[in-house]
C-alpha positions as CSV (number, residue, x, y, z in Angstrom):
1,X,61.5,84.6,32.1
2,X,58.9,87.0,32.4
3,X,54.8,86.9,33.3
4,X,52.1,88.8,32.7
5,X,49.9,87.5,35.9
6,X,46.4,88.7,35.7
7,X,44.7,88.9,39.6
8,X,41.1,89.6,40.7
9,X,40.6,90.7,44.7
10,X,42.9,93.9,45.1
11,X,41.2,96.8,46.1
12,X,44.0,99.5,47.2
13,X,48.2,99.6,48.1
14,X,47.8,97.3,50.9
15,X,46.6,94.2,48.5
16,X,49.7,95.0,46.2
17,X,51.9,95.4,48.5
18,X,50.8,91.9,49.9
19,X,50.6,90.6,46.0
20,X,54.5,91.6,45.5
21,X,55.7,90.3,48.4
22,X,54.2,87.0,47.9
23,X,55.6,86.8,44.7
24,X,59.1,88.2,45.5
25,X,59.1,85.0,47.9
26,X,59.8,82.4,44.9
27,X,62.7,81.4,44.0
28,X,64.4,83.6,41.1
29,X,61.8,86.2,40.7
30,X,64.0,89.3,40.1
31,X,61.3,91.8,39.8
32,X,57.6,92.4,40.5
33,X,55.8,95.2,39.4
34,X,52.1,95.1,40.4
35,X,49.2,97.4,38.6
36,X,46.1,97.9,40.8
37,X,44.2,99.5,38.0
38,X,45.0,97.2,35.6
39,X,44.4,94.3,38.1
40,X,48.1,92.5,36.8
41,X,51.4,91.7,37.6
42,X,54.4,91.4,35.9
43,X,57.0,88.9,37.1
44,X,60.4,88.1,35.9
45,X,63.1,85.5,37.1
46,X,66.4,84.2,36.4
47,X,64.6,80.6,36.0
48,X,61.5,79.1,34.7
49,X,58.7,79.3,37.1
50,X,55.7,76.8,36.7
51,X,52.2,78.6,36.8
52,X,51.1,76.5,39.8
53,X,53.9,78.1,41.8
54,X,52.9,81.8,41.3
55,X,49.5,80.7,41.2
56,X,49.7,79.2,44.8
57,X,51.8,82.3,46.2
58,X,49.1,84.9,44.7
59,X,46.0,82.3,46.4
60,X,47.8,82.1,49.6
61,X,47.9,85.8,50.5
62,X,44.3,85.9,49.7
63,X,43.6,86.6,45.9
64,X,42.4,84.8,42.7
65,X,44.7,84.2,39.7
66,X,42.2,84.9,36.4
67,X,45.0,83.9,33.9
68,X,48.8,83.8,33.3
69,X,50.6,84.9,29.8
């Protein structure tokens, strides 16, 4: 499974570090690669993930989800 995870609220390294690790806390996300410029992350797992999940991992360290693809 893999997500394109578009994210408003990061300004600089700190707010992506704090974006990955959020998201590298659900269950079967293999890899995170966060784009500050582009405002996105990408997210993949060895299981389906449900939008709400990443959604409520990326809102609980302090950031809005815009969309997920």
């Amino acid at each position: 499974m893999k997500k394109q995870v578009f994210i408003e609220g990061m300004s600089c390294q700190h707010c992506v570090n704090r974006v990955a690790e959020a998201l590298k806390e659900i269950a079967g996300v293999k890899t995170v690669d966060v784009d500050l410029k582009g405002k996105y992350a990408i997210v993949e797992a060895d299981r389906q993930i449900d939008d709400g999940e990443i959604e409520n991992a990326i809102e609980e360290a302090g950031y809005d989800v815009v969309k997920i693809e």
